[in-house]
KOLMAR-166161 format. One line per field, with one value per residue: residue number from 1; residue in one letter; x, y, z of N, C-alpha, C in turn. Coordinates in pm, whole numbers, plus 32768, in hexadecimal, padded with zeros to 4 digits. Atoms other than C-alpha are relative to their C-alpha. Layout:
REM KOLMAR-166161
num (NUM, ...)
residuo (A, ...)
n.c1 (X, ...)
n.c2 (Y, ...)
n.c3 (Z, ...)
ca.c1 (X, ...)
ca.c2 (Y, ...)
ca.c3 (Z, ...)
c.c1 (X, ...)
c.c2 (Y, ...)
c.c3 (Z, ...)
//
This chain:
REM KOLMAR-166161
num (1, 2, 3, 4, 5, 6, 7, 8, 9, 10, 11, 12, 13, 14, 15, 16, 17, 18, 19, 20, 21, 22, 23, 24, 25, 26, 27, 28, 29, 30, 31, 32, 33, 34, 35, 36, 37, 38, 39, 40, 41, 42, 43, 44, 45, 46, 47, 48, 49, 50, 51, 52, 53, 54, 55, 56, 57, 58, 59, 60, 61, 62, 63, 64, 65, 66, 67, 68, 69, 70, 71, 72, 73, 74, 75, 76, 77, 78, 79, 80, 81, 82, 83, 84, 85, 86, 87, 88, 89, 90, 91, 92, 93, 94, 95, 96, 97, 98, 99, 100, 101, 102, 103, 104, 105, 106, 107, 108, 109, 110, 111, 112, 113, 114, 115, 116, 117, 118, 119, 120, 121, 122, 123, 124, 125, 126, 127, 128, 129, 130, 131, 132, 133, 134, 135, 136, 137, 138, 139, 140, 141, 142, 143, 144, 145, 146, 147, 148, 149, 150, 151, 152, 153, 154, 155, 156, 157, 158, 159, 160, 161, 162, 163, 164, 165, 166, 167, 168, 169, 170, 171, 172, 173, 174, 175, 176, 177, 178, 179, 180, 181, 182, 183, 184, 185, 186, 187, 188, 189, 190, 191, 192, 193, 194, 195, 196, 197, 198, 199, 200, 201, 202, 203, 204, 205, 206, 207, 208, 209, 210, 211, 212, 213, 214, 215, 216, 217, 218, 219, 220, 221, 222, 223, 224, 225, 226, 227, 228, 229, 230)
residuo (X, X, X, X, X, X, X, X, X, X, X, X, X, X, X, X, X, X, X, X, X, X, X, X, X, X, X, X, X, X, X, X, X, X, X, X, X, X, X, X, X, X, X, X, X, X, X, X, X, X, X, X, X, X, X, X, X, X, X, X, X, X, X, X, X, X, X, X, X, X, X, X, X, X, X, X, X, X, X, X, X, X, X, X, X, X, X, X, X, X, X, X, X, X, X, X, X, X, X, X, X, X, X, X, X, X, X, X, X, X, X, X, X, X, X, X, X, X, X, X, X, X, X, X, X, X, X, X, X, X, X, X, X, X, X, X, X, X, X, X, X, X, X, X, X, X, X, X, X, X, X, X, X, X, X, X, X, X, X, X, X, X, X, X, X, X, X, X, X, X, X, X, X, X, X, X, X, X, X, X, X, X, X, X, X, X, X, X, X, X, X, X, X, X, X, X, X, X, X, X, X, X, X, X, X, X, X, X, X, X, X, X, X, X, X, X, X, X, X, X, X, X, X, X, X, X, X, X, X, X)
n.c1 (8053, 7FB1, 7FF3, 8043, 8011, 7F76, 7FF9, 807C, 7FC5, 7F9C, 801C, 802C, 7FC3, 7FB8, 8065, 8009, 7F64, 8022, 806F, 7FA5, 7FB2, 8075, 805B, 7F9F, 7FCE, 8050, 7FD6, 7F77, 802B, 8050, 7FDB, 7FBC, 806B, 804E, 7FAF, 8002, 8066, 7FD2, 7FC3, 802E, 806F, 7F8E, 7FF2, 8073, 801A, 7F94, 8001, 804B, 8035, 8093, 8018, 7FC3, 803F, 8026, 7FE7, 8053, 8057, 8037, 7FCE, 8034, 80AA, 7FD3, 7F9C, 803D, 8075, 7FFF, 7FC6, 806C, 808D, 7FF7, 801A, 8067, 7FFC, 7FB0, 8013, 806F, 7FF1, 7FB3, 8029, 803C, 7F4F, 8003, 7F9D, 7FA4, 800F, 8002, 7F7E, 7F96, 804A, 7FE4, 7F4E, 7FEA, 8034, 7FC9, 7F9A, 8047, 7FED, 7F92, 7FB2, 7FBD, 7F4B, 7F76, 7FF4, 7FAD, 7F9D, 7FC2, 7FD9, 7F89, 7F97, 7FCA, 8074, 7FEC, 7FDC, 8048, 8053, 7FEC, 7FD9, 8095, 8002, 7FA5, 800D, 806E, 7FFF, 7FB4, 801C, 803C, 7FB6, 7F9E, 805F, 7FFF, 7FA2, 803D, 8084, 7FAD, 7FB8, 806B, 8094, 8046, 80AF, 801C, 806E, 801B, 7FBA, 8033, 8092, 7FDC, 7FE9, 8087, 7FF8, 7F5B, 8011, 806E, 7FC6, 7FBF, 8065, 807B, 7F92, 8001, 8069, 7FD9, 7F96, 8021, 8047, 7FA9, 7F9D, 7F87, 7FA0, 7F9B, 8040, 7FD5, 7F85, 8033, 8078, 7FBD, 7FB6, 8073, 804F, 7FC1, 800C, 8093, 8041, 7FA5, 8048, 8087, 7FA3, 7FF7, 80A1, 803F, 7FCB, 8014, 808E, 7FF3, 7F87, 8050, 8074, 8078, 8051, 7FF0, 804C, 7F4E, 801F, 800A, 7F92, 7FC4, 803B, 7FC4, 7F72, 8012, 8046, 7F8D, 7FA1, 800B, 801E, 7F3C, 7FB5, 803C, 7FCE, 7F77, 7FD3, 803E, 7F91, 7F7B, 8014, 7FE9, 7FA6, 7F87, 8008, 7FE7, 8025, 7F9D)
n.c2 (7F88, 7F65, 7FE1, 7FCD, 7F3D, 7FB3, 801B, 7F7D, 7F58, 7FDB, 8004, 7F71, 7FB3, 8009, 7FEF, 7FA3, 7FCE, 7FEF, 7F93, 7F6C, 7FCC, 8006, 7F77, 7FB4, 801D, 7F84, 7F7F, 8005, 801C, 7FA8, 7F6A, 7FCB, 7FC0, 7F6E, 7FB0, 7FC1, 7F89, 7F99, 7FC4, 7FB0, 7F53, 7F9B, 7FC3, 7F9F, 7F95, 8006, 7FBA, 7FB1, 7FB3, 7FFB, 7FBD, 7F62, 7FA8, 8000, 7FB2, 7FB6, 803F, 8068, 8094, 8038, 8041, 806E, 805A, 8043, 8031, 8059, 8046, 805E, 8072, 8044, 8060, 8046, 8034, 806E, 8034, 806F, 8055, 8041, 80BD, 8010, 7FEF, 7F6F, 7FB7, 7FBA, 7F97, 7F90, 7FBF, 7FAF, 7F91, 7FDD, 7FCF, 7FDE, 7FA8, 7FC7, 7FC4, 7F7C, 7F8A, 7FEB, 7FAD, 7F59, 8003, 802E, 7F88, 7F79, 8033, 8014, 7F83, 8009, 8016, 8077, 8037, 809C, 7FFE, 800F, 8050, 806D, 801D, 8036, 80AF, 8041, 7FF2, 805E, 8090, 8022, 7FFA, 80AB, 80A5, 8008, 8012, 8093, 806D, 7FF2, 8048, 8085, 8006, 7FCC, 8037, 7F9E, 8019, 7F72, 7FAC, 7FA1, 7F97, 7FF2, 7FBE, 7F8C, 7FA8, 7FE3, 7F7B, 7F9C, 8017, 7FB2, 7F82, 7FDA, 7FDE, 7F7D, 7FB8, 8002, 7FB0, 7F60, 7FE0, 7FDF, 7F7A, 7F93, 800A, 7FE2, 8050, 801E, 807D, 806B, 8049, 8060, 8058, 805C, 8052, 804C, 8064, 8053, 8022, 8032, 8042, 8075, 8074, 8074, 8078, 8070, 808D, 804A, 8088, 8062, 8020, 8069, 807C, 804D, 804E, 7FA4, 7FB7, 804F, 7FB4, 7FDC, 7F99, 7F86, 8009, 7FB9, 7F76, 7FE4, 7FD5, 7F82, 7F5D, 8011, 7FCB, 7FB7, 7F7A, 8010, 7FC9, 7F71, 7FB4, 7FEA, 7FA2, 7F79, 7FC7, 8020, 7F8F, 7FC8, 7FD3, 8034, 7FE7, 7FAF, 7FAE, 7FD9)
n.c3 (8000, 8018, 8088, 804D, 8003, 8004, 804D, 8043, 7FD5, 8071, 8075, 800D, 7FED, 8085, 8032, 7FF1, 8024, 8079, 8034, 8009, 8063, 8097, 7FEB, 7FF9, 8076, 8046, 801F, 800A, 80A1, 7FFE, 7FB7, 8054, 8063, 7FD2, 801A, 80BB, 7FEA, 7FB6, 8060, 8044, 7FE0, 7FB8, 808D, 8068, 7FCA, 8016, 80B1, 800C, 7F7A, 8005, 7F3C, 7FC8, 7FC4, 7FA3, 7FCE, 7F8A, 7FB7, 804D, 7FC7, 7F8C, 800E, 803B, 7FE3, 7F75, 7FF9, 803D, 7FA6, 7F98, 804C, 8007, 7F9A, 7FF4, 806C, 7FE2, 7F94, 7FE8, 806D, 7FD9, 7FD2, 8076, 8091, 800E, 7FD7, 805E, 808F, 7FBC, 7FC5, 807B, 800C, 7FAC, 8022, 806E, 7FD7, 7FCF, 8099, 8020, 7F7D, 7FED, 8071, 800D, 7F71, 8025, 808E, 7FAD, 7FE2, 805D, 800E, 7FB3, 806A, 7FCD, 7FB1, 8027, 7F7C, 7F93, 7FD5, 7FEA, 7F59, 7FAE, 8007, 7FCB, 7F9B, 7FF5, 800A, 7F83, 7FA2, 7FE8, 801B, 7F7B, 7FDD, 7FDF, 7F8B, 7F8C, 8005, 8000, 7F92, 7F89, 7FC3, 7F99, 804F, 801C, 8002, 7FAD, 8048, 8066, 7FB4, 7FD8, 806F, 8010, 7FC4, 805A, 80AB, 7FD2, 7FDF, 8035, 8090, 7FC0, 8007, 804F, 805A, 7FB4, 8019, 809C, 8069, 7FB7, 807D, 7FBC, 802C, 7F99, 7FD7, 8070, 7FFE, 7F5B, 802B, 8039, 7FBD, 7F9A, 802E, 8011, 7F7F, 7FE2, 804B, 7FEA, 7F74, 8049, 8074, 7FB0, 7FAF, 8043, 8057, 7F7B, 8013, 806C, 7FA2, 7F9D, 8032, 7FCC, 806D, 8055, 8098, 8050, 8049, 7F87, 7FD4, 8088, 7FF3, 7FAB, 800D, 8077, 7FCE, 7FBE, 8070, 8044, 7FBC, 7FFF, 8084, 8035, 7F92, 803D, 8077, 8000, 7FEB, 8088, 8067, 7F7D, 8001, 804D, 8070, 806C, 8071, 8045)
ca.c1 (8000, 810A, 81B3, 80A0, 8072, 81F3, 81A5, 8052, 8134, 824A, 815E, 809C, 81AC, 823C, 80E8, 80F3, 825C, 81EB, 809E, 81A0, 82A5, 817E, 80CD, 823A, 82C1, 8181, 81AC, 82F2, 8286, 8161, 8215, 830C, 81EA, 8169, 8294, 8251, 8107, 819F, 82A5, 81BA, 80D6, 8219, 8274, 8149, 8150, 8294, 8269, 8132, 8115, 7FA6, 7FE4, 807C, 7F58, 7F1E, 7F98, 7F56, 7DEF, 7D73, 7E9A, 7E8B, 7CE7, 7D56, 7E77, 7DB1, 7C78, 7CF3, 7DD9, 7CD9, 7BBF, 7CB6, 7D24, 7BE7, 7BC0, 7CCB, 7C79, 7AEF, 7B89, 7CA5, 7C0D, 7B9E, 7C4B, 7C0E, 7D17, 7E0B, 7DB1, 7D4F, 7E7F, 7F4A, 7E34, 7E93, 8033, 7FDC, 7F16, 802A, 8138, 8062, 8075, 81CE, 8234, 8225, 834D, 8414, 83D3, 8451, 8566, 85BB, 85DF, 8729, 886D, 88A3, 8741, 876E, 8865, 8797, 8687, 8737, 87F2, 8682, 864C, 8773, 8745, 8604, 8656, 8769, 867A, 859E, 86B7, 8734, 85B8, 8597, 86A7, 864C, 84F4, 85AA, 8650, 8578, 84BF, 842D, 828D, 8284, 810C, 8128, 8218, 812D, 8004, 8110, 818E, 7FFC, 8021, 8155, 80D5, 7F80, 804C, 8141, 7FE3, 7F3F, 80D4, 80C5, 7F65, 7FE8, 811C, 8086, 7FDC, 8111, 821C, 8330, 8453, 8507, 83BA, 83C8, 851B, 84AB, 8356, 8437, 8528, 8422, 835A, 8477, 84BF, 8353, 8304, 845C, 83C2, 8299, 835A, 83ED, 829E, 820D, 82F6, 830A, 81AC, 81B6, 82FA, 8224, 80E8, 802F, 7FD3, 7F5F, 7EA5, 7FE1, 7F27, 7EDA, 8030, 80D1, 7FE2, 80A8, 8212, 81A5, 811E, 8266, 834A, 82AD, 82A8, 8442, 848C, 83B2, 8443, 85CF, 8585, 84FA, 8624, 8703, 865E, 8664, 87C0, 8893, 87CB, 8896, 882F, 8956)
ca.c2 (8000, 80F4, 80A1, 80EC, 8267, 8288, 8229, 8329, 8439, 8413, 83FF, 852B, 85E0, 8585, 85E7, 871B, 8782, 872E, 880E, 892F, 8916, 890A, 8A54, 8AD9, 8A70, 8AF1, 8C1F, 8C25, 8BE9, 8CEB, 8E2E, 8E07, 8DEE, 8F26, 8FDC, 8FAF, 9097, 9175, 91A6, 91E7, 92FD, 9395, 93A6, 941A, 9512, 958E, 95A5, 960F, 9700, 96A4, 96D9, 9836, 98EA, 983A, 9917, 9986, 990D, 9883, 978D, 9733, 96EB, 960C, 9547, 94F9, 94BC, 93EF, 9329, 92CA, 925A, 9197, 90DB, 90C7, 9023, 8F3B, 8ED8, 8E66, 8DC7, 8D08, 8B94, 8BE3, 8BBD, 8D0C, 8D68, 8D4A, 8E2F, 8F24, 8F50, 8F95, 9088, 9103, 911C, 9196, 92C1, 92F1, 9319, 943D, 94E4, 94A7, 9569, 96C0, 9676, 95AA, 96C3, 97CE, 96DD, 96A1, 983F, 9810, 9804, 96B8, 9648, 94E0, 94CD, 9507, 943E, 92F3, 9348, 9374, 9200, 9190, 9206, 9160, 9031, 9021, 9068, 8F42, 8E54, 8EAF, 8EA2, 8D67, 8CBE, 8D58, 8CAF, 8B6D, 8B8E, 8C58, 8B90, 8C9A, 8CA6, 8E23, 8E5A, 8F40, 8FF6, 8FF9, 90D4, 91DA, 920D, 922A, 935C, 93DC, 9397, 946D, 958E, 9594, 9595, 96D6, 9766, 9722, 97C4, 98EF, 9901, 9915, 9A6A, 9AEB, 9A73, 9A62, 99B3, 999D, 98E6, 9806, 97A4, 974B, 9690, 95E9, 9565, 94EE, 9447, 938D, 931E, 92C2, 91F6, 912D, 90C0, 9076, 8F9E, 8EEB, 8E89, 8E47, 8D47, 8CB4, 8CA6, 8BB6, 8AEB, 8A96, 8A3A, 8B59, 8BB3, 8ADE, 8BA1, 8BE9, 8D0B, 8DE3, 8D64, 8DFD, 8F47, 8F46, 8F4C, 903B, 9136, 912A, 914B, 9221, 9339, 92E5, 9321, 944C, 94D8, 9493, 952E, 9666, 966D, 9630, 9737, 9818, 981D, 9782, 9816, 98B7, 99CD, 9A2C)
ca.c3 (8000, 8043, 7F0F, 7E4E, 7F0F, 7EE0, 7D93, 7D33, 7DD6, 7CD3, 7BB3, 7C1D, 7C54, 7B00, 7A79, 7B1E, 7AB3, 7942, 7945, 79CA, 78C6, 7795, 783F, 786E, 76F9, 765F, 76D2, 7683, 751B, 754B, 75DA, 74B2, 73B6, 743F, 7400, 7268, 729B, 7369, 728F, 7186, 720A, 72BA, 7102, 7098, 718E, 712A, 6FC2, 6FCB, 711D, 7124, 72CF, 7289, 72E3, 7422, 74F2, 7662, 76DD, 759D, 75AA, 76DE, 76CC, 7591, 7621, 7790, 76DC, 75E6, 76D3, 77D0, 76BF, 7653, 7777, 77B8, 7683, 76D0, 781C, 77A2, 7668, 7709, 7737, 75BA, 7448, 7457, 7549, 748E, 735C, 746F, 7533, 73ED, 73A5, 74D5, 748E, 7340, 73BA, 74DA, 73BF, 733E, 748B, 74A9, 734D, 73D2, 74DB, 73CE, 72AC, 73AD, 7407, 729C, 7258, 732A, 7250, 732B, 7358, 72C2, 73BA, 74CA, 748B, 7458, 759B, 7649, 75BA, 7610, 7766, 775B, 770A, 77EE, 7904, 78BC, 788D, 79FE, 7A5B, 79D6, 7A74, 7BBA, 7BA6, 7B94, 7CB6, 7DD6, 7EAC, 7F5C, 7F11, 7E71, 7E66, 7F77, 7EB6, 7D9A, 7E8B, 7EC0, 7D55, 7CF4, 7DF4, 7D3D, 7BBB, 7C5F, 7CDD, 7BA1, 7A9D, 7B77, 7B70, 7A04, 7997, 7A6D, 79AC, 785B, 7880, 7978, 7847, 794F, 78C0, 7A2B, 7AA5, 7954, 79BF, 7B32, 7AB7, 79C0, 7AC9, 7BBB, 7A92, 7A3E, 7BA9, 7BDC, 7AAC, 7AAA, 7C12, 7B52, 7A28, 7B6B, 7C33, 7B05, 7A66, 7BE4, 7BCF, 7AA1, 7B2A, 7C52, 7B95, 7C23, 7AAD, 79D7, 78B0, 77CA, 772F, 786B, 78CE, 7759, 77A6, 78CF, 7889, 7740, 7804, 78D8, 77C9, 7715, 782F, 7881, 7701, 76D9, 7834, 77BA, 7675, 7711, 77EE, 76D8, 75F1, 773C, 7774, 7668, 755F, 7452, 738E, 72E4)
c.c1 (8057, 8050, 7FD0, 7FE9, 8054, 7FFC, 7F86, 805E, 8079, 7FBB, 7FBA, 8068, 8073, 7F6B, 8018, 807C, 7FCD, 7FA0, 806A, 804E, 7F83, 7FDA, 80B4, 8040, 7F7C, 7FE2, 8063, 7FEC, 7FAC, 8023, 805D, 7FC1, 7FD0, 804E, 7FFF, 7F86, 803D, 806F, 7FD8, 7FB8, 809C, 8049, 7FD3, 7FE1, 8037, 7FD7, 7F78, 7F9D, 7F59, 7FF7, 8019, 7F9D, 7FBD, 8044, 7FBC, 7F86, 7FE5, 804D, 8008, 7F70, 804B, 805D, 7FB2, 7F86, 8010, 8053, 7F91, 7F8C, 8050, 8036, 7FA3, 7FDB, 801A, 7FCE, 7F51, 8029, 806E, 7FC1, 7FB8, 8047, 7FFE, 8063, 8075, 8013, 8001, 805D, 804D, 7FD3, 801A, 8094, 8006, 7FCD, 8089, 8091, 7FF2, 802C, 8090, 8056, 801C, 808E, 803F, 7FF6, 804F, 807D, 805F, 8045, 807A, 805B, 8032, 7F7E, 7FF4, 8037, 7FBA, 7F9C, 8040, 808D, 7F8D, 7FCD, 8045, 7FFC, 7FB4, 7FF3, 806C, 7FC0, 7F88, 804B, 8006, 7F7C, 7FA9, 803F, 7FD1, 7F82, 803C, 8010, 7FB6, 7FC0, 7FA1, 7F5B, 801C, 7F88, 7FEF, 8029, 7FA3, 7F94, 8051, 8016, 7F72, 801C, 8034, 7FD8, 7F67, 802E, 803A, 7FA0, 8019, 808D, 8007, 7F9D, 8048, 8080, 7FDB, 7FD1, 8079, 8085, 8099, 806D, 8059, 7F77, 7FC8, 8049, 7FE5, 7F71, 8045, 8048, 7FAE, 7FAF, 806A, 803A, 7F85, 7FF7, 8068, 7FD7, 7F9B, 8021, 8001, 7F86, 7FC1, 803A, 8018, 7F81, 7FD6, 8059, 7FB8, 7FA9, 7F81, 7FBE, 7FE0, 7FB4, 8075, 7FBB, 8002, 8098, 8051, 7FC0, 8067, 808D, 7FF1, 800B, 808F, 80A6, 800D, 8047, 80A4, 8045, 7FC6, 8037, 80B5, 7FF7, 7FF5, 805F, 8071, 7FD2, 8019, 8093, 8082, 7FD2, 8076, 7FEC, 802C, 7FE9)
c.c2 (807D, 7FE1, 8049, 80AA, 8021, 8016, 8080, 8061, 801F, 803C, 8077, 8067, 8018, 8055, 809F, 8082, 8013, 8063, 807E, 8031, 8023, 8092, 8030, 8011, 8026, 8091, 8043, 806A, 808F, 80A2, 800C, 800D, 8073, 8076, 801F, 8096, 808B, 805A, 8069, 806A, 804F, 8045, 804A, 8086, 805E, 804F, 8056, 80AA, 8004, 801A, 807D, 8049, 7FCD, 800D, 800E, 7F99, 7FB6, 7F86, 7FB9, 7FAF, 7F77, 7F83, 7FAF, 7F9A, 7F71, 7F84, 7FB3, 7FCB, 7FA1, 7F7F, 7FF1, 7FAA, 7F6B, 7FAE, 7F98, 7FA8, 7F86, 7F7E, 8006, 7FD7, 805D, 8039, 8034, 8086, 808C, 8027, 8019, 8051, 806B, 8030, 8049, 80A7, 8054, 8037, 8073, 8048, 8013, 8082, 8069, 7FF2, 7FD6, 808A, 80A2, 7FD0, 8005, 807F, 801A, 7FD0, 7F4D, 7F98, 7F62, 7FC1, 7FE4, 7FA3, 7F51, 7FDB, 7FD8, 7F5F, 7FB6, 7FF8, 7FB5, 7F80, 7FC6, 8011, 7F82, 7F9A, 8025, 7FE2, 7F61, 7F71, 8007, 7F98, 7F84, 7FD3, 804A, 7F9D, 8043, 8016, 80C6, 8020, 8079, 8086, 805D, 8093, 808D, 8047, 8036, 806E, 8068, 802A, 8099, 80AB, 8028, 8029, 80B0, 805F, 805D, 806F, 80A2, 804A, 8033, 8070, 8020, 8013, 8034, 7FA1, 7FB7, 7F74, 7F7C, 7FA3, 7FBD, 7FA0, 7F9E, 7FB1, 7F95, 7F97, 7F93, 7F90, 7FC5, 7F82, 7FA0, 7FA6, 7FCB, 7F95, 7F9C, 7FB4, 7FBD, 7F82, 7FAE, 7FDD, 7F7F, 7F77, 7FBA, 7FC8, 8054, 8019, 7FAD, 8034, 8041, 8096, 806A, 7FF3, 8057, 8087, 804B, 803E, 8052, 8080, 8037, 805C, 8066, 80B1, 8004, 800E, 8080, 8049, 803D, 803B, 806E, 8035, 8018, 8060, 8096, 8043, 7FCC, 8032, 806F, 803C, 8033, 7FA1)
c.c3 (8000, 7FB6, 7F8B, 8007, 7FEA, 7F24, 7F91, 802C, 7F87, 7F74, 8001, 7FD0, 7F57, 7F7D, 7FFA, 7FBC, 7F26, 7FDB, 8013, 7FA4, 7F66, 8038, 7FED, 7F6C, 7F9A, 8016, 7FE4, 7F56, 7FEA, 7FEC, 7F65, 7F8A, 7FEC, 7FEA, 7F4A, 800F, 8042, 7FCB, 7F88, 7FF8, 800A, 7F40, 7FB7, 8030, 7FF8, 7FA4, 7FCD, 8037, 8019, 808B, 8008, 804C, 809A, 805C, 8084, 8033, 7FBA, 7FF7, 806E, 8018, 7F96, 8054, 8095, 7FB7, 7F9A, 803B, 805C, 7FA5, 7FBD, 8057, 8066, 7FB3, 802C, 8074, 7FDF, 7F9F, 8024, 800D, 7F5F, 7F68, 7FDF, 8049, 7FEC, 7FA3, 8052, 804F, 7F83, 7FD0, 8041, 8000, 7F86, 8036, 8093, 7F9C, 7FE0, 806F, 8024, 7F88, 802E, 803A, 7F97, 7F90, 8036, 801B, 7F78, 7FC6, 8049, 7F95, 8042, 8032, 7FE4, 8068, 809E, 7FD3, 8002, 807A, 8059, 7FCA, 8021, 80A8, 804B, 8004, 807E, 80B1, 7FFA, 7FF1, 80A7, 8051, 8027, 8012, 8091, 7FFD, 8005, 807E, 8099, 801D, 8049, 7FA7, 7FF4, 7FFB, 8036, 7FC2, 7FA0, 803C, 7FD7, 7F73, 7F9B, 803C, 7F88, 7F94, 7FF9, 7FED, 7F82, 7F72, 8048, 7FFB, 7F29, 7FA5, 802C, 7FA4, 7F7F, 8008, 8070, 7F87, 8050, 7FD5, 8097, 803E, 7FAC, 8035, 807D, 7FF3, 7FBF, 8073, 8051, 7FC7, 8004, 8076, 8028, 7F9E, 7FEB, 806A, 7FBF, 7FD0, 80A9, 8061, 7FC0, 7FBC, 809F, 800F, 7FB7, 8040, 805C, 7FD4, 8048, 7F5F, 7FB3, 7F75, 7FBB, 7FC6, 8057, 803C, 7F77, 8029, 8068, 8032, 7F89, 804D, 804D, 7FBB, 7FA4, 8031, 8029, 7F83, 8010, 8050, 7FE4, 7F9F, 8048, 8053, 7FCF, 7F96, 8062, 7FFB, 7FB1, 7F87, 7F80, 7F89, 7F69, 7F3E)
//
């Protein structure tokens, strides 16, 4: 008899190990899919400045409103074959919103430069992220409550900033996002590791949203103070 429970405990546990890597390895797969879309708005946005004029409040309204209807979106479509299509709906549309920052970045005699430093940066902060996650045994949820606080405070910093157009409180919003949402990246890929997550799609929404706001933050400190005009 206690063979047999020594014996269900392995196989669960082999069970369980397998459902984690599949949610963890499809989103793997997922997050870097999501980067073609994202690419391509962030092009079209570019070449075409179809964001130029959103400016001030009206961009702002756009970018919130269209952000939250779509992870709303995501979140009822997720258990669907719809979730898919709609989270890349979702990266394709954040692309767009990203153009103004890279099209201001690119007007820099070195702006190429900078942005595939801010990716580089980026990427190097989810590799170190997701090694960490590996290795922590420590349960981070708790963590998770506080950087919700943080992510709260740094929106309501954010809307404030857009009609004050302070470059010094840019540069301090920027630092803080980037500090905040790396903690995110890490609870959330510990999240997964453990088998707290198992929906790969809300898990991919997850480390997107993450990444996105730690590139967009390094460019803006990297157009900020390395920009060159000359």
């Amino acid at each position: 008899m206690t063979d047999q429970i020594r014996s269900y405990g392995r196989f669960g546990t082999a069970v369980d190990t397998q459902a984690r890597n599949k949610v963890l390895r499809n989103t793997y797969w997922l997050l870097a899919l999501s980067m073609l879309p994202t690419v391509l708005g962030a092009w079209i946005g570019v070449a075409t400045g179809i964001t130029a004029s959103l400016t001030g409040g009206l961009g702002l309204i756009v970018f919130l409103g269209g952000a939250f209807g779509f992870m709303f979106a995501i979140e009822k479509t997720k258990n669907s074959a719809a979730g898919v299509p709609v989270l890349l709906a979702f990266t394709f549309f954040m692309g767009l919103m990203l153009s103004r920052l890279l099209a201001m970045v690119l007007g820099f005699k070195n702006g190429s430069d900078l942005i595939m430093t801010a990716f580089g940066g980026t990427a190097g902060v989810f590799f170190i992220m997701a090694n960490l996650s590996t290795v922590i045994k420590r349960d981070l949820e708790g963590l998770g409550k506080w950087l919700f606080m943080g992510a709260i405070v740094l929106m309501i910093g954010g809307v404030i900033n857009v009609f004050v157009g302070s470059p010094v409180g840019m540069a301090v919003l920027s630092v803080m996002a980037i500090g905040i949402f790396s903690a995110f990246l890490l609870v959330d890929l510990k999240r997964i590791v453990d088998g707290g997550e198992t929906n790969y799609i809300s898990a991919t929404l997850g480390l997107y949203l993450s990444l996105f706001n730690i590139f967009q933050s390094l460019l803006a400190l990297l157009g900020l103070f390395g920009g060159d005009r000359e």
